[in-house]
Backbone as a chain_set.jsonl record, in Angstrom:
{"seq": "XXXXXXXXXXXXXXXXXXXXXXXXXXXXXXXXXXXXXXXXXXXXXXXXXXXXXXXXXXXXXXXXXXXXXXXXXXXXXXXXXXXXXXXXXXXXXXXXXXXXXXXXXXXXXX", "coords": {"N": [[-87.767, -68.278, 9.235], [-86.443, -70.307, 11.686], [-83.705, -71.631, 13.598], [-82.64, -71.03, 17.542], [-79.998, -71.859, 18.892], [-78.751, -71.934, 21.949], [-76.412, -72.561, 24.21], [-77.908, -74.235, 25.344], [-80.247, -73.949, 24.503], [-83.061, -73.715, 22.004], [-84.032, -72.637, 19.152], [-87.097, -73.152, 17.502], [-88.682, -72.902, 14.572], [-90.758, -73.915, 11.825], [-89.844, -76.841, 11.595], [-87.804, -78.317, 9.432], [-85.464, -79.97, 9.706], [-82.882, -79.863, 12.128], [-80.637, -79.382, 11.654], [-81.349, -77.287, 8.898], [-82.434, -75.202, 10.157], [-81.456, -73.9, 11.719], [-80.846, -71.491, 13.489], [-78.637, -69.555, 14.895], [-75.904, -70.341, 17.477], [-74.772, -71.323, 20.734], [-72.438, -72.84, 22.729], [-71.677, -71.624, 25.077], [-69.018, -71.929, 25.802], [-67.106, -69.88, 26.491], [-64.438, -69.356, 27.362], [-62.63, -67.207, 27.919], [-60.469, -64.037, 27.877], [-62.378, -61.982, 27.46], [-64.956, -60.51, 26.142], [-67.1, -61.733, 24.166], [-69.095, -63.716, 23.157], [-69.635, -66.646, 21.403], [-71.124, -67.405, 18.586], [-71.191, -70.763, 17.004], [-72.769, -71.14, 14.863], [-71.663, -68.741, 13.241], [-73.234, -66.627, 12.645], [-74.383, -64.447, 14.461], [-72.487, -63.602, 16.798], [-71.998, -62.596, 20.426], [-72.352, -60.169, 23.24], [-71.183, -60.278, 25.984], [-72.663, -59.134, 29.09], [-72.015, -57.61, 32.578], [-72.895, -55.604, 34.788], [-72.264, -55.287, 37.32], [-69.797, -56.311, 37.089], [-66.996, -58.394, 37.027], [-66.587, -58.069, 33.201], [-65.574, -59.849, 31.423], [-65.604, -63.346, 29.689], [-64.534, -65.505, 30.835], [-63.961, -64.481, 33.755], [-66.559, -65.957, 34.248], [-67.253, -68.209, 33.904], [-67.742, -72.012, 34.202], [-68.243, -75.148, 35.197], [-70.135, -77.354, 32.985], [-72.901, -79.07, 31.657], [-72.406, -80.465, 29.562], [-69.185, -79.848, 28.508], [-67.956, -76.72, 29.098], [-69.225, -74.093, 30.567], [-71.483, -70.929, 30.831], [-71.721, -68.793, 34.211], [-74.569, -67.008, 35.277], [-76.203, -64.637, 37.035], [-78.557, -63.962, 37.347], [-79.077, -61.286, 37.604], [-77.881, -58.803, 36.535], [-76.426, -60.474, 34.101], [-76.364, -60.899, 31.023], [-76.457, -61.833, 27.472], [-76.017, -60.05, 24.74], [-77.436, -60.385, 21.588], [-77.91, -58.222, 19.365], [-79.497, -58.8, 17.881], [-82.934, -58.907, 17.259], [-85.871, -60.305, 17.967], [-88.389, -60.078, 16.438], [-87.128, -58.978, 14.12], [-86.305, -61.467, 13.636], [-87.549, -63.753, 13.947], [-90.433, -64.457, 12.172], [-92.8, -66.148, 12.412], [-94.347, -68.765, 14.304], [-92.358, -70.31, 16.905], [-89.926, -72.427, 18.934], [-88.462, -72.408, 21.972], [-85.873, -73.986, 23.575], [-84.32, -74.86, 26.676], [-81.079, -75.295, 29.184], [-81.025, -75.164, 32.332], [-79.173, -74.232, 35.438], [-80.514, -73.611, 38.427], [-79.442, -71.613, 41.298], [-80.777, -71.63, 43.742], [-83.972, -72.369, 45.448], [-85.579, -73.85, 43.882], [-87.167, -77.652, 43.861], [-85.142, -80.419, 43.772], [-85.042, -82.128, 40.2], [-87.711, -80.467, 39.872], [-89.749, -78.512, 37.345]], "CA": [[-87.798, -69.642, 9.673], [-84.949, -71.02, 12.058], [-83.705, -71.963, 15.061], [-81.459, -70.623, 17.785], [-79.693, -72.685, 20.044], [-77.614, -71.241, 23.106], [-76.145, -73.617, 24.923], [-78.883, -75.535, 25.657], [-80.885, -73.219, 23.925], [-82.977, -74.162, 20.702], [-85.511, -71.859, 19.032], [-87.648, -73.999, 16.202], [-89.571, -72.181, 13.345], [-91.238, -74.145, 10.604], [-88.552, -77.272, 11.558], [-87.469, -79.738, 8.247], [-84.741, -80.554, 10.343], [-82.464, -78.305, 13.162], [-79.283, -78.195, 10.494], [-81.484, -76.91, 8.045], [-83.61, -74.375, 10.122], [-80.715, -73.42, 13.215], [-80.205, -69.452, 13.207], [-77.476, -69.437, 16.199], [-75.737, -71.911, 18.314], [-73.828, -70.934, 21.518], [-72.102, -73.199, 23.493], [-71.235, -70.731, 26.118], [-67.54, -72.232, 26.322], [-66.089, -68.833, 26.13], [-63.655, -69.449, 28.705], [-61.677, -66.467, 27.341], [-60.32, -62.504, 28.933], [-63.227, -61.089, 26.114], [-66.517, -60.164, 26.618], [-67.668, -62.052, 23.078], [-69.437, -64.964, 22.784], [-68.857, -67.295, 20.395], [-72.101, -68.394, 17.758], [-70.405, -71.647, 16.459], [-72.441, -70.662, 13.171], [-70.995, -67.574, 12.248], [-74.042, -65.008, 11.942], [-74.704, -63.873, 15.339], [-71.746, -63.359, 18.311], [-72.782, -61.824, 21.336], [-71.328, -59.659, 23.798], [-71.844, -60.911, 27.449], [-72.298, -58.201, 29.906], [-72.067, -57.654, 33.672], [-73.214, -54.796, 34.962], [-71.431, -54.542, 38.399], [-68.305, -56.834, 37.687], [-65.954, -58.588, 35.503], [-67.644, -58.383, 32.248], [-65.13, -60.888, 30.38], [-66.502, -64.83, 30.189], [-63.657, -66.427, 31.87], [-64.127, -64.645, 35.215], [-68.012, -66.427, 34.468], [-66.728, -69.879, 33.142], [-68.173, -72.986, 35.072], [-68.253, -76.3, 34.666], [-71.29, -77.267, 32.569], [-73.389, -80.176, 31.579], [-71.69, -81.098, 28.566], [-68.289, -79.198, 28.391], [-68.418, -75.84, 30.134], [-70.685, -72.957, 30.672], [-71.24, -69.299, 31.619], [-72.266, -68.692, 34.773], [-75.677, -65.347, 35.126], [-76.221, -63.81, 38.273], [-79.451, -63.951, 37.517], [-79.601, -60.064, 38.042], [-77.778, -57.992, 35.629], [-75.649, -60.507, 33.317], [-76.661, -60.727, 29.844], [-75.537, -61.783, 26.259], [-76.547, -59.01, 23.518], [-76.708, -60.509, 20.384], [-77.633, -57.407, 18.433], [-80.862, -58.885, 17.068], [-84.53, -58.748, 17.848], [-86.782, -61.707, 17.776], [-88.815, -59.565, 15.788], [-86.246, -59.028, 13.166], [-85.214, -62.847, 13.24], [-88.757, -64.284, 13.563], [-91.424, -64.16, 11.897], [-93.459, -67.018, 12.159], [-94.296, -69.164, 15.757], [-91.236, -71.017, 16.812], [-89.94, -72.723, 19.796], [-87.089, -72.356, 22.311], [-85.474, -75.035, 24.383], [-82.872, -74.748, 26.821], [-81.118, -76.023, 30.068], [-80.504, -74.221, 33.435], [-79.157, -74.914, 36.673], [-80.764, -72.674, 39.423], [-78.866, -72.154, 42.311], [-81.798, -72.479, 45.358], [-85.349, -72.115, 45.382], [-86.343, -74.925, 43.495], [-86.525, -78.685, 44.678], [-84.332, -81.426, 42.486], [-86.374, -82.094, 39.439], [-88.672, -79.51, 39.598], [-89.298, -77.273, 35.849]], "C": [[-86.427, -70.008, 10.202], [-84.706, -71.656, 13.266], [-82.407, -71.577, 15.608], [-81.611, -71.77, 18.735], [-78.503, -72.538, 20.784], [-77.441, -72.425, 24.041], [-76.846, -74.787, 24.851], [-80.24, -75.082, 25.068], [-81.832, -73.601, 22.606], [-84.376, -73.669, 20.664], [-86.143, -72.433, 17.881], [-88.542, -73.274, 15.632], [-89.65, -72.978, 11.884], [-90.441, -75.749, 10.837], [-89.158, -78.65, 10.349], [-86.99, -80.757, 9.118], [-83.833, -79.608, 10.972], [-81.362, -77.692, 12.376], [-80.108, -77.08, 9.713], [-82.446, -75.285, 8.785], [-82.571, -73.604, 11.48], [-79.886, -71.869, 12.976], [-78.898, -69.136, 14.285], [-77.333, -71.001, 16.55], [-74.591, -71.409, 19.097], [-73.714, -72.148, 22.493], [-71.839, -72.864, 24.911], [-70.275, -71.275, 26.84], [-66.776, -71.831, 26.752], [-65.497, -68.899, 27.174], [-62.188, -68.63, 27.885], [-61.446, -64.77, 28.081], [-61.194, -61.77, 27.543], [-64.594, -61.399, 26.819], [-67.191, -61.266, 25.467], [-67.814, -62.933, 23.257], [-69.986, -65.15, 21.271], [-70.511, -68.07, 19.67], [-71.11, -69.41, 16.803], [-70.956, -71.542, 14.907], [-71.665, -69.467, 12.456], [-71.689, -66.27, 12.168], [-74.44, -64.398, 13.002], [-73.763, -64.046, 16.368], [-72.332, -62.651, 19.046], [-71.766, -60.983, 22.434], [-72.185, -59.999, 25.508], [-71.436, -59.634, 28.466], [-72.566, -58.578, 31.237], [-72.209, -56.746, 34.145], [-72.562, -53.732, 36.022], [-70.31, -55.343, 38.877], [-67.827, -57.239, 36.442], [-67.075, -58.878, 34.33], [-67.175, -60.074, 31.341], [-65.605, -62.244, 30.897], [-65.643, -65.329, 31.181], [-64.02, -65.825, 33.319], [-66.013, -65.189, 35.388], [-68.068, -67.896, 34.468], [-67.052, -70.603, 34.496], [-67.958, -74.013, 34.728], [-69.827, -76.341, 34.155], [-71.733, -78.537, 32.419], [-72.531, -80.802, 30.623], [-70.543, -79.962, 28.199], [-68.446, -77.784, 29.378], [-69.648, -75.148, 29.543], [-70.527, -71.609, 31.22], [-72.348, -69.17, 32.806], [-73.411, -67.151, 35.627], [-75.853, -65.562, 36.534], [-77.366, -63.536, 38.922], [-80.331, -62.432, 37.847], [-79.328, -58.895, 37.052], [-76.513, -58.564, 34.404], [-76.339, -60.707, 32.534], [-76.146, -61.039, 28.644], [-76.776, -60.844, 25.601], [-75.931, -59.51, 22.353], [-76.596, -59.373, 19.031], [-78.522, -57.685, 17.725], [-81.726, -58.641, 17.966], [-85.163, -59.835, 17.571], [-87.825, -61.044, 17.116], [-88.386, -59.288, 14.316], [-85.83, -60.357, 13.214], [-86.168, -63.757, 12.828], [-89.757, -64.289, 13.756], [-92.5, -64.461, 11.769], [-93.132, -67.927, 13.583], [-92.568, -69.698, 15.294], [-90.671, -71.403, 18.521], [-88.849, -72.497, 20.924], [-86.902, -73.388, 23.479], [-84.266, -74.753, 25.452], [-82.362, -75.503, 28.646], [-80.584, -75.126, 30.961], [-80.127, -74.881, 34.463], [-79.613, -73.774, 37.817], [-80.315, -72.901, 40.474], [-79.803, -72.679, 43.528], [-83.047, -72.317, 44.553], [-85.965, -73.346, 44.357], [-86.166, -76.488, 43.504], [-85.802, -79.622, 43.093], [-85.58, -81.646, 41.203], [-87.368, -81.565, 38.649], [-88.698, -78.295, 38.016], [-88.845, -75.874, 36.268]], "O": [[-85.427, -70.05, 9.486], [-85.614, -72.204, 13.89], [-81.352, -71.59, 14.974], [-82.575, -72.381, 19.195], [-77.401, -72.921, 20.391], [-78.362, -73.096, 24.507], [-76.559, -75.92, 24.463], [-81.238, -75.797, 25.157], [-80.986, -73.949, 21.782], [-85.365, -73.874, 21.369], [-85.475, -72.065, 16.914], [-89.415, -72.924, 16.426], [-88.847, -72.778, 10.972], [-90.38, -76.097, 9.658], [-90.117, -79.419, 10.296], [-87.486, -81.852, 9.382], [-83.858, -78.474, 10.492], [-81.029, -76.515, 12.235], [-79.658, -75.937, 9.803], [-82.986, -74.46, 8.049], [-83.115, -72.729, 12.154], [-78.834, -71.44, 12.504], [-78.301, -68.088, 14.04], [-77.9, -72.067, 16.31], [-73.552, -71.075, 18.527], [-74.737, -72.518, 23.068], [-71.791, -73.711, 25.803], [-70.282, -71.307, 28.071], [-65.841, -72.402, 27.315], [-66.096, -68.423, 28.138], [-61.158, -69.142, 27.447], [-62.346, -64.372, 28.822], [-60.586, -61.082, 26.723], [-65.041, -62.183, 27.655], [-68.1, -61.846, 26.061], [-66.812, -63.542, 23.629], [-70.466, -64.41, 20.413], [-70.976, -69.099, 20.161], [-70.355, -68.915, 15.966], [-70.239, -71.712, 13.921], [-71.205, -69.417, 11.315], [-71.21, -65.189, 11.825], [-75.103, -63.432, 12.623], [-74.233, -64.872, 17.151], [-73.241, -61.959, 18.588], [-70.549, -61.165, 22.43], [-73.349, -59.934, 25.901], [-70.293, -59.211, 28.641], [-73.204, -59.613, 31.429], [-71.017, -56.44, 34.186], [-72.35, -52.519, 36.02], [-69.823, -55.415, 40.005], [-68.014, -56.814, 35.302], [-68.07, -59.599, 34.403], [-67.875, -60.975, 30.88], [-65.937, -62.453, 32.064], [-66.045, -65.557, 32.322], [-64.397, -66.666, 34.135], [-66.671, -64.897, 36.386], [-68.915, -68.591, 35.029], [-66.802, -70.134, 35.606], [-67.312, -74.023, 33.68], [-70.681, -75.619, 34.67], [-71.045, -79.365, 33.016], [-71.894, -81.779, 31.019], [-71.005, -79.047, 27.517], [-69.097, -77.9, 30.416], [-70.512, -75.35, 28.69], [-69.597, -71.242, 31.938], [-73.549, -69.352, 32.606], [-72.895, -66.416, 36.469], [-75.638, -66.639, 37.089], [-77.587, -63.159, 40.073], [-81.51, -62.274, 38.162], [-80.22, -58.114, 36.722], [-75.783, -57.757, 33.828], [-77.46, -60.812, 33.031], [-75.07, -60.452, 28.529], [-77.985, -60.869, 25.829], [-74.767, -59.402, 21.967], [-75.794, -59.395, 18.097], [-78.644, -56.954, 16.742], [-81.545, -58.275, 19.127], [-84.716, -60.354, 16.548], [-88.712, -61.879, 17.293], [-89.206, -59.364, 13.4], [-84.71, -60.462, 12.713], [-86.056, -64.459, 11.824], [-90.319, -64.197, 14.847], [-93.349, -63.731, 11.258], [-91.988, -67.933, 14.038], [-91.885, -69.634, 14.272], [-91.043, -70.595, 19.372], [-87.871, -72.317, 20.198], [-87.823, -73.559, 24.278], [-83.199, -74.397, 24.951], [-83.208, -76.147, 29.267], [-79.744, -74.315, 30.571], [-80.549, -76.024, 34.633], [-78.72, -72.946, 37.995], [-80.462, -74.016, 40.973], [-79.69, -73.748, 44.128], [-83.143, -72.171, 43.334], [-87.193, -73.44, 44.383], [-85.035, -76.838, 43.168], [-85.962, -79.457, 41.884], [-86.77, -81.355, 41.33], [-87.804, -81.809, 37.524], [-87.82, -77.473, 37.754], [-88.545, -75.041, 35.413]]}, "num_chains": 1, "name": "protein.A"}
């Protein structure tokens, strides 16, 4: 039972309430020369990859909705947290999160 929540992220299983049920929580601030992103709880960091460039966050760092953000490529970047959603949960659960796509879809649109 938990919930992750990446940035904008938020996975709900069983929810009391999100303190009591929140398995991760990434801001994706990492505006740092490291590959690691940063779970503000403690039990899951991640390692953000790039496949065919700078892997570390800072050359990814954007401005974001609420503080910054990491910006995906949409092709081969990636965070690896080292779990499985199989190993984390076990029971339905929900995920939430917020994107900005660069084209193809009009203002608005899901």
């Amino acid at each position: 039972m938990g919930v992750l929540f990446i940035g904008a992220v938020v996975l709900y299983a069983n929810p009391t309430s999100i303190e009591d049920s929140l398995v991760a929580f990434y801001t994706f601030n990492d505006d740092t020369n490291s590959t690691v992103v940063i779970d503000t709880q403690g039990y899951s960091n991640g390692t953000f990859t790039d496949a065919t460039g700078d892997p570390n966050t800072d050359a990814h760092a954007t401005t974001g909705k609420i503080n910054g953000a990491l910006d995906f490529d949409g092709t081969d970047d990636y965070v690896d947290t080292g779990n499985t959603f199989e190993s984390t949960f076990q029971d339905s659960f929900s995920i939430s999160l917020w994107i900005k796509p660069d084209d193809g879809w009009a203002s608005g649109s899901p």
